[in-house]
C-alpha positions in Angstrom: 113.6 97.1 62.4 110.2 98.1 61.1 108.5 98.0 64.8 111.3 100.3 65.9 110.5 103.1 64.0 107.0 103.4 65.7 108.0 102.1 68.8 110.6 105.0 69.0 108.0 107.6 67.5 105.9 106.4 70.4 108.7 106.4 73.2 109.5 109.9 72.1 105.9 110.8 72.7 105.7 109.0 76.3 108.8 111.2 77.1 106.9 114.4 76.3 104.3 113.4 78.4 106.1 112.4 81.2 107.2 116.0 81.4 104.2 117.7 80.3 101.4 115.7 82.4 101.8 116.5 86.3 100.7 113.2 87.4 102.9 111.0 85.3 105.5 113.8 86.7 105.2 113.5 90.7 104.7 109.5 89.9 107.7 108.7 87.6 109.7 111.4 89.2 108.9 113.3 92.5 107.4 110.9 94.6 109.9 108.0 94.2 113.4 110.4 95.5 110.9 111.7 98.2 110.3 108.4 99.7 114.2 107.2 99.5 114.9 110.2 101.1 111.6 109.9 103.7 112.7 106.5 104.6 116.5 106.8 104.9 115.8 109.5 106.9 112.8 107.8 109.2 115.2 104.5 110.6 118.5 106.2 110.1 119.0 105.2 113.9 118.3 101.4 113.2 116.7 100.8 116.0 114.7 102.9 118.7 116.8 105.0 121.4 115.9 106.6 124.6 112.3 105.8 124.9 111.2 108.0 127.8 110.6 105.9 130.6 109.1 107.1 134.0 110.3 106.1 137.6 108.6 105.8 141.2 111.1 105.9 143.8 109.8 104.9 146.8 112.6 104.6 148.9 114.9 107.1 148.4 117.9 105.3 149.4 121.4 104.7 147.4 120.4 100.9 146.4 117.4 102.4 144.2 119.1 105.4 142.5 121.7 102.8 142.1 118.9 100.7 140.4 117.4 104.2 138.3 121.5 104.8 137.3 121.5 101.5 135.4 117.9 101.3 134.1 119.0 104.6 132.6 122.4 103.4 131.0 120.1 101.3 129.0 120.4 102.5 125.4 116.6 102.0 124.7 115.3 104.1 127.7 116.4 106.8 129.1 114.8 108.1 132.8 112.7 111.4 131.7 109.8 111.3 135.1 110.1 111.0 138.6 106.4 110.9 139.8 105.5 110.6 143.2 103.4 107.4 142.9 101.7 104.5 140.4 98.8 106.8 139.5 100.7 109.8 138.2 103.1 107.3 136.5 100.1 105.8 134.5 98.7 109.6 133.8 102.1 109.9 131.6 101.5 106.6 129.7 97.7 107.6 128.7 99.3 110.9 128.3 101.4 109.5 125.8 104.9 111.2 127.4 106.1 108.0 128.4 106.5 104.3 127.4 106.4 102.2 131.0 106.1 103.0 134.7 108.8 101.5 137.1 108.0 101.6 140.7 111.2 100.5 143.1 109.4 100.0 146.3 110.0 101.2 150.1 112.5 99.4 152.1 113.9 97.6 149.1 117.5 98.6 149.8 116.8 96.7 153.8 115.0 94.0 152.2 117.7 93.0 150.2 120.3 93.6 153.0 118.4 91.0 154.8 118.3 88.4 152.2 114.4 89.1 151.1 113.2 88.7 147.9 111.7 92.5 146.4 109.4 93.0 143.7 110.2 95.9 141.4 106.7 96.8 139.5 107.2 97.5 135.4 104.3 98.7 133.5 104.3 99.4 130.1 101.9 99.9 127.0 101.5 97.0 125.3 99.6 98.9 122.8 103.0 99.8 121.3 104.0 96.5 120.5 107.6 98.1 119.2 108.1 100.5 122.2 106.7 98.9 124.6 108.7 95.3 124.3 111.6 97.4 123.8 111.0 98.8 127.2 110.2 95.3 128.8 113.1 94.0 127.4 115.0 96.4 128.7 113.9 96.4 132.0 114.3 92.6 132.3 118.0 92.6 131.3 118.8 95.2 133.4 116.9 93.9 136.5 118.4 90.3 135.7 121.8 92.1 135.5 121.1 93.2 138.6 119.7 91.0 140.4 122.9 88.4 139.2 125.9 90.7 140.6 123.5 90.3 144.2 123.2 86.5 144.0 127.3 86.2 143.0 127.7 88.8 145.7 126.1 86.6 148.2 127.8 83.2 146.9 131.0 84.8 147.2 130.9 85.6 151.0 130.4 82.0 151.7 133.8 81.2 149.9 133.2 80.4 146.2 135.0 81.3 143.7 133.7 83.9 141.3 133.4 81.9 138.2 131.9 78.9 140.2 129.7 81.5 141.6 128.3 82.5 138.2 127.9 78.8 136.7 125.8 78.1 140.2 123.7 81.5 139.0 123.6 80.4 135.3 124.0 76.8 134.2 122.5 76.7 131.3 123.0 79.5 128.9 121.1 80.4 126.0 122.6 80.4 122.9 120.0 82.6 120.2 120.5 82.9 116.5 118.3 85.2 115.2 117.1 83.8 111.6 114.5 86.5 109.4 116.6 90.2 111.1 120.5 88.7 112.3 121.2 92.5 112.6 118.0 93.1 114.7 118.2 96.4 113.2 114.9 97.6 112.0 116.4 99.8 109.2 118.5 97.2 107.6 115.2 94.8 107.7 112.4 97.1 107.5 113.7 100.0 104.9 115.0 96.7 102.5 111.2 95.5 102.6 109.6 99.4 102.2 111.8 101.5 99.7 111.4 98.4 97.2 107.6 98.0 97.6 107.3 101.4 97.3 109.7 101.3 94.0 107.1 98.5 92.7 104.0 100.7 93.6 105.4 103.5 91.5 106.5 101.1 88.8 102.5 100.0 88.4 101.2 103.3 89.1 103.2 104.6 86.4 102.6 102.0 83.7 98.6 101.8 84.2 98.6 105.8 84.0 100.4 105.8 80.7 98.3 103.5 79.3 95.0 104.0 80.8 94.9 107.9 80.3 95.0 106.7 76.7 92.3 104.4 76.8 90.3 107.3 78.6 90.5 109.4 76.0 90.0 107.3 73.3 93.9 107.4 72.0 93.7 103.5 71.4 93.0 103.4 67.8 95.3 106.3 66.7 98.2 104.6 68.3 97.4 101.6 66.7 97.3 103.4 63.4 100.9 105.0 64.1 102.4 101.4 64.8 100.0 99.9 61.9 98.7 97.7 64.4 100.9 96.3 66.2 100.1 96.3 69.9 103.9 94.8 70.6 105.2 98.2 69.2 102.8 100.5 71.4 104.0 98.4 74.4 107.9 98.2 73.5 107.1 102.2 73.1 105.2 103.1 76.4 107.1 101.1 79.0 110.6 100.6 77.8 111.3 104.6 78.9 110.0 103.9 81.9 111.8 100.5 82.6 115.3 101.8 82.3 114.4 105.1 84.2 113.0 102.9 87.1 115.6 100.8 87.1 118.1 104.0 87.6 115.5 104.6 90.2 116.2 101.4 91.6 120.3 101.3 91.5 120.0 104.7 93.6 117.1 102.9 96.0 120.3 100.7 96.8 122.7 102.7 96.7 121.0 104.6 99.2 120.8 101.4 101.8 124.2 99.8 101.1 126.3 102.8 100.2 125.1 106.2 102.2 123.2 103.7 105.3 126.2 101.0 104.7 123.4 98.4 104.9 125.6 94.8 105.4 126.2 93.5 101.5 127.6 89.9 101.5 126.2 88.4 97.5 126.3 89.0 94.2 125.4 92.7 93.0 124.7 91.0 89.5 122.4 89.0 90.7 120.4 91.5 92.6 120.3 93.9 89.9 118.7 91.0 87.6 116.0 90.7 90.2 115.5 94.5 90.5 115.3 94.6 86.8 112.7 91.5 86.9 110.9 93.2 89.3 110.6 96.2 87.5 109.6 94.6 84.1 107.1 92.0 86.0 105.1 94.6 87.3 105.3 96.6 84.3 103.0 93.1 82.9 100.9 93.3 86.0 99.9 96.4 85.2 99.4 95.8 81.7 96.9 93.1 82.8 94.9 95.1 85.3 94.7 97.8 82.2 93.3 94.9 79.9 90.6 93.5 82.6 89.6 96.6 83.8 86.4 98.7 82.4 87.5 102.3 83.2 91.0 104.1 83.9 90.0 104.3 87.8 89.3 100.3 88.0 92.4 100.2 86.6 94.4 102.3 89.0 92.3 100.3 91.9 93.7 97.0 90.8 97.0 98.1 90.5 97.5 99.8 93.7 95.9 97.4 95.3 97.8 94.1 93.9 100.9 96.4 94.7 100.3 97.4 98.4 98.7 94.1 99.4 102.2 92.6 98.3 103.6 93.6 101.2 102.1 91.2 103.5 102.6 88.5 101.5 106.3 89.0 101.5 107.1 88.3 104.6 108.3 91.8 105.7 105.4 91.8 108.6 104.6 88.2 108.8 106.8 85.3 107.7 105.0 83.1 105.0 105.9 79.6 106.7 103.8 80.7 109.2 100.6 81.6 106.9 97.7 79.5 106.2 99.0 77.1 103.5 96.2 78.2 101.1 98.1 82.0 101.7 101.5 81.0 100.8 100.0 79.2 97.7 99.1 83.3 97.7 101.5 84.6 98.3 103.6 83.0 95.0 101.8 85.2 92.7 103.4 88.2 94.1 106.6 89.4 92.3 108.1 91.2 95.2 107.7 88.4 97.5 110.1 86.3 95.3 112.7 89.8 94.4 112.1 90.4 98.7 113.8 87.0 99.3 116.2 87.3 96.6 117.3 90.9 98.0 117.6 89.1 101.7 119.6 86.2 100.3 122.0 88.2 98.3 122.4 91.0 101.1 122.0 89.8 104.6 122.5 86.8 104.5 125.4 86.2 101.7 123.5 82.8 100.1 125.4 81.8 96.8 124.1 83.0 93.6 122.6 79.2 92.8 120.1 79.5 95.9 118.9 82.6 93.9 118.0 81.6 90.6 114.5 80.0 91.5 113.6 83.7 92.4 114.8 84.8 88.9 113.1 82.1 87.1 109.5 82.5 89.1 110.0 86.2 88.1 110.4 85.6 84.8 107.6 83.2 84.5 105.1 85.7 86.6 106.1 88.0 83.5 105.4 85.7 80.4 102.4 84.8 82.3 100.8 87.9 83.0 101.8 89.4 79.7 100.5 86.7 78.1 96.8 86.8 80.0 96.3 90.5 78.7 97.6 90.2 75.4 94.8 89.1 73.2 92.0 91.7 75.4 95.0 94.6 75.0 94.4 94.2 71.5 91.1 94.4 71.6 90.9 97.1 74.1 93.5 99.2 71.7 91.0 98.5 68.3 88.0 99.4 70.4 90.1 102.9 71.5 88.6 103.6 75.0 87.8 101.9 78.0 84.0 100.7 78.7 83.3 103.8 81.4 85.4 106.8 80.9 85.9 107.3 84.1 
């Protein structure tokens, strides 16, 4: 009960400044609702619509606009240009107006009436790894489509069946299960990934600010005197306002994904508020151990934001982790969101029983005695010292 009364005294202070000091404002407050909101807003769709798509039509006959018609009922493009030839289509795409270029050539609608094989030309800009596979893929299932309903056509003239006709197409079907994105929805996968890294990058921002801006202005020693040296109340005193506020922060991250963008929930709610909370607090000793090894308030911030956007590649959001280097996933373990990233998927996505869940919770929870612990003894020195070595 002693430690209380300065850690409250000291709480009651941070509050103050969070509402008094602009930057520890926009970071703690501002800039966390405007990236919900930026993101929510960015995928809302999920995945990419209506990618404008150019077409060379060079023979004008009802087989090709027949062919345009259903290249254009494809949800991910939609037919904006009708060029008169190749060169004029590839203007657009340098242009940037539109995504691929498909050229139906002349006599195709004969060619096919007289059982010749035709070559329909798609280019695209590979550049745009997202845009432009969409568009390939596209183009390919609708060609295929196509290109199906002409051989069954054919197989059925000569007397078989329709079904026989479409095993004689087909026999061997594909059957895809689609492991790290089931949905293949870019929001469910990519906005779970972003808003949370984002959540941690404010979480270490925010904790490295309240305590370096101290440091850099030589408030160390006085807050030590408040607490009569005891670095465990100053910490209990800075960060605990901003753990529960972040974590309200984090309930409405969620709430944003699985109740307003009805994101797919299958787990335990418990569970991933335990992780969020673990995340939250794990970071919060991250940045308490960049602040102890770092010699000036903008070393600090460098370390921090660093460690905290670097995370993202190590989760697995861009890259899975199996497929790193093995000394990366080593890496990659040191990272708290990697382990709250797979927790979240687990829980969410993919519906995993709580038990396949608690090595994240326990890595987190290690990461956090760890780190805590590795800054504890050069906190206290830093505090009885009172500044940083470079004011800066």
């Amino acid at each position: 009960m002693s430690k209380m009364k300065p850690s409250l005294r000291i709480a009651k202070r941070e509050i103050a400044l969070l509402f008094n000091t602009k930057s520890s404002f926009i970071l703690a407050i501002v800039l966390p609702f405007v990236f919900i909101l930026f993101f929510n807003s960015l995928l809302s769709k999920g995945v990419a619509r209506d990618l404008p798509v150019a077409v060379v039509d060079l023979d004008q006959s009802a087989t090709s606009r027949n062919i345009i018609a259903q290249l254009d009922a494809a949800p991910e493009i939609e037919i904006g240009f009708f060029p008169e030839n190749q060169q004029k289509g590839e203007e657009l795409i340098r242009l940037g107006k539109a995504y691929g270029v498909i050229t139906i050539p002349k006599n195709i609608e004969a060619d096919l009436k007289s059982g010749k094989q035709v070559t329909i030309i798609n280019q695209y800009n590979s550049n745009l790894l997202l845009a432009g596979g969409l568009e390939n893929k596209a183009f390919r299932k609708v060609i295929g489509t196509i290109s199906a309903g002409i051989n069954i056509e054919k197989q059925r003239k000569q007397g078989v069946s329709k079904q026989q006709a479409i095993i004689n197409y087909k026999p061997i079907i594909a059957n895809n299960h689609t492991l790290s994105n089931p949905y293949t929805n870019y929001s469910y996968y990519l906005n779970t990934g972003f808003l949370t890294m984002f959540l941690q990058l404010f979480v270490m921002l925010t904790t490295i600010y309240c305590f370096g801006s101290d440091l850099k202005y030589s408030k160390g020693d006085k807050l030590l005197n408040i607490t009569k040296g005891s670095l465990l109340a100053i910490i209990l005193g800075k960060v605990l306002p901003y753990t529960f506020w972040f974590f309200l922060i984090g309930i409405v991250t969620l709430l944003s994904m699985y109740v307003w963008q009805d994101f797919p929930f299958f787990g335990s709610k418990l569970t991933v508020l335990a992780g969020l909370l673990l995340l939250i607090i794990a970071n919060q000793c991250y940045a308490l151990y960049f602040v102890s090894v770092s010699n000036s308030f903008r070393e600090a911030l460098t370390f921090g934001s660093g460690f905290a956007a670097v995370s993202l590649s190590f989760s697995g959001v861009t890259f899975p982790i199996f497929g790193m280097p093995t000394v990366l996933q080593w890496v990659s373990q040191i990272f708290p969101f990697t382990h709250f990233f797979e927790l979240l998927l687990d829980q969410s996505q993919r519906g995993f029983p709580v038990f396949y869940s608690l090595k994240a919770i326990i890595i987190l929870v290690v990461l956090s005695i760890v780190s805590i612990s590795l800054s504890w003894f050069k906190l206290k020195r830093l505090f009885l010292k009172g500044n940083f070595n470079h004011n800066i």
